[in-house]
C-alpha positions, 0 to 999 in steps of 0.5 A: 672381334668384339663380342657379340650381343649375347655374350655383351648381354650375359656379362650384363646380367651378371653385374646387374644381379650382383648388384642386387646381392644374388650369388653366382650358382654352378653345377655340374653338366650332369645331373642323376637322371631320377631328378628329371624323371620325377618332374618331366612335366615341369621341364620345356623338353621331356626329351633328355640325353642320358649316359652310364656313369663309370660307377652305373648310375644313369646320368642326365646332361642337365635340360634344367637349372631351377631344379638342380637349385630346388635340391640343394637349397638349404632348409632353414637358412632364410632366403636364397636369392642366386643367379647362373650362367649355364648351358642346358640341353634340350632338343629343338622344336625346329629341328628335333636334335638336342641343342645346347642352349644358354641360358642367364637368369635368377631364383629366390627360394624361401621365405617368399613375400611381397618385396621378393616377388616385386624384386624378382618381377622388377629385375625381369623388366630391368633384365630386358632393359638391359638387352634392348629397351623397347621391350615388354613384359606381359605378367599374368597371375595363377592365383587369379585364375585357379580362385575363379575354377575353384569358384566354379567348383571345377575339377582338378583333373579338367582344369589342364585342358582349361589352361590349353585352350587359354593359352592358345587364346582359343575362345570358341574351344573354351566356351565349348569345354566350359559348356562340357563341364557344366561351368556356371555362366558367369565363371565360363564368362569370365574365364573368355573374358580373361583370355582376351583382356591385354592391356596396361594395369591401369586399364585392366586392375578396375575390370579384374575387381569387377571379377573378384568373387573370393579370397583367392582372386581377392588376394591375386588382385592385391599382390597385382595392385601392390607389384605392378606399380613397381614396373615401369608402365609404359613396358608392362602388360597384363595377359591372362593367357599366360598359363603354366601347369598348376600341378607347379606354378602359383602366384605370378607368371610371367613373359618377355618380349623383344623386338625381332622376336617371334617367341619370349625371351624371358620367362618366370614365375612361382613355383611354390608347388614344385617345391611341396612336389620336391618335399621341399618347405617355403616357396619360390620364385624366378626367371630364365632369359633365354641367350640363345635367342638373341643370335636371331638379333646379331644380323638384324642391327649393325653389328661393331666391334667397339661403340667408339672410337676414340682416336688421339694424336701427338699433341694430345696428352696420354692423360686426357686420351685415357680419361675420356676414354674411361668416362665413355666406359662408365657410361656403358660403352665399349671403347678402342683407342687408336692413332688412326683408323684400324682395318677390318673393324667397324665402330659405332662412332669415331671421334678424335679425344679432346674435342667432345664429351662421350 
């Protein structure tokens, strides 16, 4: 049998962040369990499996692989760019039973700028690109949105209830909350419009500045001005509606879409105050894609066990069979050589060696 799309994407993404000099992460399956209770809002699931280790501490099998990377991060040693392969356990919203889950992605932990946070943003895209290219890759900004709260003078204790109603796209709730606390017209106006903006960075960035009204959204608007052109367009979208806990995330955020999907596969952003909660120095970014997804796909697209077949009789030579078979190869595709057609396996494309380019 030949892999399916998962495993074929995994070794993918693996090659991919090598070639952008990340290093391999491993962890254990199990973690002290006090490592998750201290940050259970940060996690997708505050359900976690426990068990007594022999020597009595309570363990944990791992629902989260950023903060295992955040703890062991060196102080002081420059940047730390690594990516995993790993399972984690959560439970399923369908089926409220703990599922293990696969998961592939990336964190760059330290001194973060400009170039790491375009790099990281850039991999996202080129992570879905990888899996399907008629992807999209929604990017939204923290920074944007707390300097227009903070502009309104609006409390830290109210501003999650804000956030919900955001990223539920819920207007009519918004504008009533922002009525609740006494939020200037403008900053309520603003956030509505916000909520609803969806579109290209050349579309949106103009209307963005029309909004600016200090530093911090200044700033926001220039890391967007300065990282969006690094994404292929025609695959990226602004949406605001992106929202995390800011008790955590900062700077960008960020989501990505795949055809069949009905939720994101890929997820990321900064979390600089996850390390401050952590006392932890420096900042943070990365993303997550979600490999488990990607089963919703095997049935929805032909499934082969190789892209081509490459069949060769006697009067071929075994160097040109191997040869062209080799050229499909390094042009991303899997490869079965054969005198005739094999039973029980399906191919993309047949073709006989020696009569066409791959």
């Amino acid at each position: 049998m030949g892999l399916t799309q998962a495993e074929q994407a995994v070794q993918q993404l693996r090659e991919l962040y090598r070639r952008y000099g990340y290093t391999q992460y491993r962890m254990s399956k199990f973690e002290p369990y006090d490592l998750y209770v201290r940050n259970k809002s940060f996690l997708v699931s505050e359900n976690i499996l426990t068990f007594t280790d022999a020597d009595g501490r309570l363990m944990a099998l791992k629902p989260d692989v950023t903060l295992s990377i955040v703890k062991n991060a060196k102080e002081g040693a420059g940047l730390q760019k690594v990516y995993y392969s790993e399972n984690v356990y959560r439970t399923s919203p369908m089926t409220r039973g703990f599922r293990e889950i696969m998961q592939t992605g990336l964190e760059c932990v330290g001194d973060i700028d400009l170039v790491s946070m375009g790099e990281v943003l850039l991999l996202a895209a080129k992570s879905l690109e990888t899996i399907n290219g008629n992807y999209l890759l929604d990017v939204s900004h923290l920074g944007f949105v707390s300097g227009l709260l903070d502009g309104a003078l609006v409390a830290e204790r109210h501003r999650g209830r804000l956030l919900t109603f955001m990223g539920e796209k819920n207007v009519p709730a918004l504008m009533a909350c922002c009525r609740e606390l006494n939020v200037n017209s403008e900053a309520a106006e603003f956030l509505c419009r916000l909520t609803t903006l969806y579109g290209s960075p050349g579309e949106l960035l103009p209307q963005l500045k029309q909004m600016v009204r200090n530093e911090r959204m200044a700033l926001a608007l220039q890391q967007l001005q300065e990282v969006c052109p690094l994404l292929p367009q025609d695959r990226l979208r602004l949406d605001f509606s992106i929202v995390n806990d800011m008790n955590y995330y900062n700077g960008f955020i960020f989501r990505g879409y795949l055809p069949g999907l009905p939720s994101g596969v890929l997820s990321g952003g900064r979390y600089d105050n996850l390390l401050r909660q952590m006392g932890r120095d420096g900042g943070a970014i990365g993303f997550a894609v979600y490999m488990n997804l990607l089963e919703r796909l095997e049935g929805t697209e032909d499934s082969y066990d190789a892209d081509v077949l490459l069949l060769y009789d006697g009067g071929t030579s075994p160097c040109t069979v191997l040869r062209e078979a080799e050229e499909c190869r390094r042009a991303g595709r899997s490869v079965r050589v054969e005198r005739t057609v094999p039973e029980g396996l399906s191919f993309r494309t047949i073709r006989k060696a020696g009569e066409s380019k791959c």
